[in-house]
matplotlib code that plots the C-alpha trace (Angstrom):
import matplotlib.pyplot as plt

x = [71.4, 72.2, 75.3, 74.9, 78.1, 81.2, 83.8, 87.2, 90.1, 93.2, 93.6, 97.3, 95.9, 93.7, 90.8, 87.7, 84.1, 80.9, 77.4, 76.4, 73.0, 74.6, 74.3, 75.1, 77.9, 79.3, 79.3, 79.9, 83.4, 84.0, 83.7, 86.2, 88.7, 88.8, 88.3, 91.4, 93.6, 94.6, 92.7, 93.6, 90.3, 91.2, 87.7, 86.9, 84.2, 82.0, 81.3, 80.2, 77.9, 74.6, 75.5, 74.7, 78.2, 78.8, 81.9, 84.1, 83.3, 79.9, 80.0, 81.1, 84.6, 84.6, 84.8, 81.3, 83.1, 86.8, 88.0, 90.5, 94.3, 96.8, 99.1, 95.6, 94.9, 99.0, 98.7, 96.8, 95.1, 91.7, 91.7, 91.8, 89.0, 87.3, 87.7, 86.6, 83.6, 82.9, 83.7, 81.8, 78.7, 79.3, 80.7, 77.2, 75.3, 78.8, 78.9, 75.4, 76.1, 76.5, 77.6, 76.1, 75.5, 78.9, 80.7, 78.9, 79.9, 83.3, 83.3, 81.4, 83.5, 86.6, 85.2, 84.8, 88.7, 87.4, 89.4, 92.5, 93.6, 91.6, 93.4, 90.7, 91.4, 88.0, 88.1, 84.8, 85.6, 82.8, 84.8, 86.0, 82.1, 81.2, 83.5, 86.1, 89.6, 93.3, 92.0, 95.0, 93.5, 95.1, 94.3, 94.0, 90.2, 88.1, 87.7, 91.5, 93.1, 96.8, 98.3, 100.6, 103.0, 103.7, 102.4, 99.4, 96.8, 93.0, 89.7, 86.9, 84.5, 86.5, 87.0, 83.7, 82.3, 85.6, 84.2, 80.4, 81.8, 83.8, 81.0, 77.6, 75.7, 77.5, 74.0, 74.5, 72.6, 73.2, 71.8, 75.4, 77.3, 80.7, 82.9, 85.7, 83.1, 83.5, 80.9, 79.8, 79.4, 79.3, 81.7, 79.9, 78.9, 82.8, 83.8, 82.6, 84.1, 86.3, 89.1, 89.8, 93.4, 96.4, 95.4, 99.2, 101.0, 98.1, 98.5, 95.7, 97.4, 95.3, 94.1, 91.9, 94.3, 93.9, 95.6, 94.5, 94.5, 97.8, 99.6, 101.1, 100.7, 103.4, 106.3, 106.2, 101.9, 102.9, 105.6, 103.2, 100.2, 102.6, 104.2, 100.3, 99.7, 103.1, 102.0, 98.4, 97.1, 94.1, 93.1, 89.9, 88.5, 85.9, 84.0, 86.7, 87.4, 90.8, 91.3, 94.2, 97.9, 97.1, 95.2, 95.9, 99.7, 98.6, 96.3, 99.4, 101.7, 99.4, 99.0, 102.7, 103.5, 100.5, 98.3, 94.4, 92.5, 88.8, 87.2, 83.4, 82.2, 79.9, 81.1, 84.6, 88.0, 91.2, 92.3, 90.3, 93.1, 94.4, 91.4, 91.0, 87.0, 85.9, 82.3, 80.0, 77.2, 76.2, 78.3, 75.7, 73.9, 76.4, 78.8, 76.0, 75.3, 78.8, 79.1, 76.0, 77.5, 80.9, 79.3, 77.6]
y = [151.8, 153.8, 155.6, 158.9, 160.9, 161.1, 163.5, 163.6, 163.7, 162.5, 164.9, 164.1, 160.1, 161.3, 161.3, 162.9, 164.8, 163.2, 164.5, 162.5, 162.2, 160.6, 157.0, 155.0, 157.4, 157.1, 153.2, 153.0, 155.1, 152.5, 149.8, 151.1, 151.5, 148.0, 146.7, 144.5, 145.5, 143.6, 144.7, 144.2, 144.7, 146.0, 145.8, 147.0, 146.6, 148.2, 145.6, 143.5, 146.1, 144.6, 141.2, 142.6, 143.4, 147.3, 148.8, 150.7, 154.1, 155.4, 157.5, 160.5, 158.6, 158.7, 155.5, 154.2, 151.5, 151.2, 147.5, 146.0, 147.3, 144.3, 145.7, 145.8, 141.7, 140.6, 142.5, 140.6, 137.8, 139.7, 141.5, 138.2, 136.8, 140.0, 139.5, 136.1, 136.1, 139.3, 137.2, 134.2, 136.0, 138.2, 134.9, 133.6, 136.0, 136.9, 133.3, 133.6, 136.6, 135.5, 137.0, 140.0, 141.1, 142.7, 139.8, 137.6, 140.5, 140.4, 136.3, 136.9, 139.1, 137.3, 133.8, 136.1, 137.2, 141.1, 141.0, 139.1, 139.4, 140.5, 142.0, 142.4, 144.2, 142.0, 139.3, 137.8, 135.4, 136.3, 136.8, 133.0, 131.7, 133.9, 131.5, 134.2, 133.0, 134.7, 136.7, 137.7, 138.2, 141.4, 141.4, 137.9, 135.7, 135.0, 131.8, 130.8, 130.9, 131.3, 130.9, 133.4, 131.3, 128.3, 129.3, 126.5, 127.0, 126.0, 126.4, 129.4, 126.2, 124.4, 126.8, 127.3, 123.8, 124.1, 127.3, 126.3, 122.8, 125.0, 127.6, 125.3, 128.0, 131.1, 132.2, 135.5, 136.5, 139.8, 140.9, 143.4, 142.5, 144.3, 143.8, 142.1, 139.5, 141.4, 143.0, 144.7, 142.8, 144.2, 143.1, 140.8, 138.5, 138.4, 137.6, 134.0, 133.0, 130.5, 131.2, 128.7, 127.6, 126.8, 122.4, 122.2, 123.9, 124.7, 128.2, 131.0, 132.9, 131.6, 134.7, 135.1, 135.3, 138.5, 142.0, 143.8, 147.7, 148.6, 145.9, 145.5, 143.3, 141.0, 142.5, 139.5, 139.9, 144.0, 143.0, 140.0, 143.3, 146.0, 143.4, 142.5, 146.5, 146.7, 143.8, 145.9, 148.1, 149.3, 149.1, 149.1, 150.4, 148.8, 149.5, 151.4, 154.8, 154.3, 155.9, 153.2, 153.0, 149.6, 149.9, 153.3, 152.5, 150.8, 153.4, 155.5, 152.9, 152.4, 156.8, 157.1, 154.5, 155.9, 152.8, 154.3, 154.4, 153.8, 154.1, 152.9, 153.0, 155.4, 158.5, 160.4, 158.8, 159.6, 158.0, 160.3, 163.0, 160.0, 158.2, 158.4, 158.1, 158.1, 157.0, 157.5, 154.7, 151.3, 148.3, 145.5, 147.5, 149.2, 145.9, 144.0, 146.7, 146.6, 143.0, 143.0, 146.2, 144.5, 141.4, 143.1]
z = [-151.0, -148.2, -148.5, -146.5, -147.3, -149.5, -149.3, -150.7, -148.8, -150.5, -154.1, -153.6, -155.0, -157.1, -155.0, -156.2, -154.5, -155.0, -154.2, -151.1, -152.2, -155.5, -153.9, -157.1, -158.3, -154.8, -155.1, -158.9, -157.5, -155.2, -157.5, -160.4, -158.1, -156.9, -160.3, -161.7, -158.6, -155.5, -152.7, -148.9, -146.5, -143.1, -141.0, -137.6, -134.7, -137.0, -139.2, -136.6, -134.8, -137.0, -135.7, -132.4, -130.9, -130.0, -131.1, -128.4, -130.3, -131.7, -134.7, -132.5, -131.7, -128.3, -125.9, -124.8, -122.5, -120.4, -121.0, -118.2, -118.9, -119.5, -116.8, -114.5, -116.1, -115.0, -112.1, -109.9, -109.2, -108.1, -111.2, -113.4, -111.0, -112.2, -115.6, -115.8, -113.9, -116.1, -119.3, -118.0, -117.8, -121.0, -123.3, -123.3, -125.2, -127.1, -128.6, -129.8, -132.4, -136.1, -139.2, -140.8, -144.4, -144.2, -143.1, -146.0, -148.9, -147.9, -148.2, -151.0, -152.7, -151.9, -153.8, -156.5, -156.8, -155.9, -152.2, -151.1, -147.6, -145.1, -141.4, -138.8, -135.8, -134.3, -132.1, -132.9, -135.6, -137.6, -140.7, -141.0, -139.6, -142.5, -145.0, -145.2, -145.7, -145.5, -142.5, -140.2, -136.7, -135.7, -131.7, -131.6, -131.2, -128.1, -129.3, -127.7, -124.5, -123.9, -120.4, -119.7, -117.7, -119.4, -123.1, -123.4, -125.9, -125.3, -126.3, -125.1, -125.7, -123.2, -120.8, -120.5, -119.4, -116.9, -115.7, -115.4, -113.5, -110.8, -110.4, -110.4, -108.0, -110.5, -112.1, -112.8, -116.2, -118.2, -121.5, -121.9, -124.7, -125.5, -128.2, -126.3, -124.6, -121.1, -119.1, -115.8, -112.1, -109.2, -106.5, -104.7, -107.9, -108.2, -105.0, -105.1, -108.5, -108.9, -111.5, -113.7, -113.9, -116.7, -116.7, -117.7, -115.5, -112.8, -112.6, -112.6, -115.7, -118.3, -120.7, -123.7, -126.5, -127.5, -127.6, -124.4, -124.0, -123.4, -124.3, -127.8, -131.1, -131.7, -133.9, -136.5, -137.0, -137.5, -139.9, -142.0, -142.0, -143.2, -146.2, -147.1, -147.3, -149.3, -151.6, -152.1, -154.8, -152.9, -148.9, -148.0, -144.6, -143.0, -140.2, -138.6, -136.6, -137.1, -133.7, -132.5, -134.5, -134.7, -137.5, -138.5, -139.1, -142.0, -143.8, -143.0, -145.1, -147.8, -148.3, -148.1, -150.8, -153.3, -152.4, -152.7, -149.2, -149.3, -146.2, -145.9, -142.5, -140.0, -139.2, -139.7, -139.2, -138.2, -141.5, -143.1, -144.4, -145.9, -147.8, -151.2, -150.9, -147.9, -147.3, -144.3, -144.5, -142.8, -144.3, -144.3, -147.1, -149.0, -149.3, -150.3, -153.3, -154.0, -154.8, -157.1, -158.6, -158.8, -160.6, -163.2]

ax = plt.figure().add_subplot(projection="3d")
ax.plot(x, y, z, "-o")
ax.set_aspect("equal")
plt.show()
C-alpha cells in the first residue's frame, strides 16, 4: 500500500501509535475515523507533485525555489515584465499536467458521500479537472487573471494567445515547471518581452489571480474556510507541510475545538503536534487504498 510511517501526536484527541510497518492497520485507522462523520479535505502542493508539478518544499521542509514577492510584482513595471515572460514560458508545460490518483480518490470519495468540502491551497485546478466539487481555491487558480487597476477578470487561455500574438519571435523553451507556473530566464530573454496589458482599462497591471508570497488571502475566503472547519467533524491533511498559517490556521482551529486532524502526506509537518494520526506516505497510493477500503 505504501504507507511508510505513523506516529501519534495528538493523545489529548484520542489519538493512537501504530506500527509503521502495520500498513493495513494504519489505513484501516484512517478509515474508522472518517466513517459516518463529515469530513473537510484541506490538500496541498503535494498532491499534485505525481502529476508532475513540484511542491515549494521537499520532504525535508525547506524551500527548493524563491517565487516573486507581491510588493516585488506591484512594484514595478520590470518586475511584472519579468514575471510574465517567466510565466509565458513556464504556462506551457504547466497547462499540460493532469490529475493524479490522489486527485481522482478525493473525487472519488466525495461521489461517495466519504468527503465534503475540499480547501486547496493549490493553484492548479486539478481537483475540479479531476470532477471534484465544493473546492474553495484558497490562493486563488492560474487559470484567471485579475487586473489590479480596474478589477477585470480574464482568462490564462486568453492571455496566452494575446501573449504569443505580441511576442511572435519570443521562442524561449524550458522543461522547468514550478508549482505557481513561473520559472527561470535570464535577463536578456526578458528584455525583449512585451507585457500584455489590462484590454479594459489598458494598463500593464494585469496578474494571475492568485495569492502571491507576501501578500494576504482575502478576510471573507479566511472566514468561509474557518466556518467549513467549524462545521467539520474531521480534517483531513493532504499533501501538505503545513509550513504557512494559511493553511495551518485551520489545523490549529480544528485541534482547539476537539475536531480529529489526520495528516497523510510525505514527511513531518508543522501540524504534526496537532494531528490525531499522522501518516508519512505518498497520496496517489494510499488514497486510492483508502477508497476501496472505505467501500468495503
Amino acid at each position: 500500500m505504501g504507507v511508510t510511517d505513523v506516529t501519534q501526536a495528538h493523545p489529548a484527541q484520542g489519538g493512537y501509535h501504530l506500527d509503521g510497518a502495520s500498513s493495513p492497520a494504519a489505513l484501516a485507522a484512517v478509515a474508522d475515523l472518517l466513517e459516518r462523520r463529515r469530513v473537510l479535505t484541506l490538500t496541498g502542493a503535494g498532491i499534485s507533485t505525481e502529476s508532475g508539478i513540484p511542491d515549494y518544499r521537499g520532504p525535508d521542509g525547506k524551500r527548493r525555489v524563491t517565487p516573486m514577492q507581491y510588493s516585488e510584482f506591484v512594484g514595478s513595471s520590470q518586475a511584472r515584465q519579468r514575471y510574465w515572460a517567466r510565466s509565458y514560458v513556464g504556462w506551457q508545460r504547466f497547462n499540460l499536467a493532469r490529475p493524479n490518483a490522489g486527485h481522482e480518490a478525493v473525487a472519488e470519495l466525495q461521489r461517495a458521500g466519504r468527503l465534503g468540502a475540499v480547501i486547496t491551497q493549490n493553484v492548479d485546478g486539478l481537483h475540479q479537472a479531476a470532477g471534484a466539487t465544493d473546492v474553495t481555491e484558497l490562493h486563488g487558480a492560474l487559470a484567471r487573471v485579475v487586473c489590479l487597476t480596474c478589477g477585470d477578470l480574464s482568462s490564462r487561455w486568453d492571455l496566452d494567445e494575446r501573449m504569443r500574438a505580441t511576442n511572435p519571435s519570443f521562442e524561449v523553451t524550458s522543461n522547468e515547471i514550478r508549482p505557481d507556473g513561473d520559472i527561470a530566464l535570464n535577463e536578456l530573454d526578458v528584455a525583449d518581452f512585451i507585457v500584455p496589458r489590462c484590454l479594459v482599462c489598458r494598463q500593464d497591471t494585469l496578474k494571475p489571480d492568485v495569492v502571491f508570497f507576501g501578500e494576504s488571502v482575502p478576510k471573507p475566503l479566511v472566514e468561509h474556510c474557518f466556518r467549513l472547519t467549524e462545521e467539520a467533524e474531521v480534517l483531513l491533511v493532504l499533501g501538505s507541510s503545513l509550513k504557512v498559517m494559511s493553511g495551518y490556521r485551520f489545523v490549529r482551529r480544528a485541534a482547539a475545538r476537539g475536531i480529529p486532524v489526520v495528516i497523510i502526506t510525505r514527511g513531518a509537518t508543522r501540524g504534526d503536534a496537532e494531528a490525531t494520526i499522522q501518516l508519512d506516505a505518498p497520496l496517489g497510493p494510499t488514497l486510492t487504498d483508502l477508497v476501496r477500503l472505505l467501500a468495503a
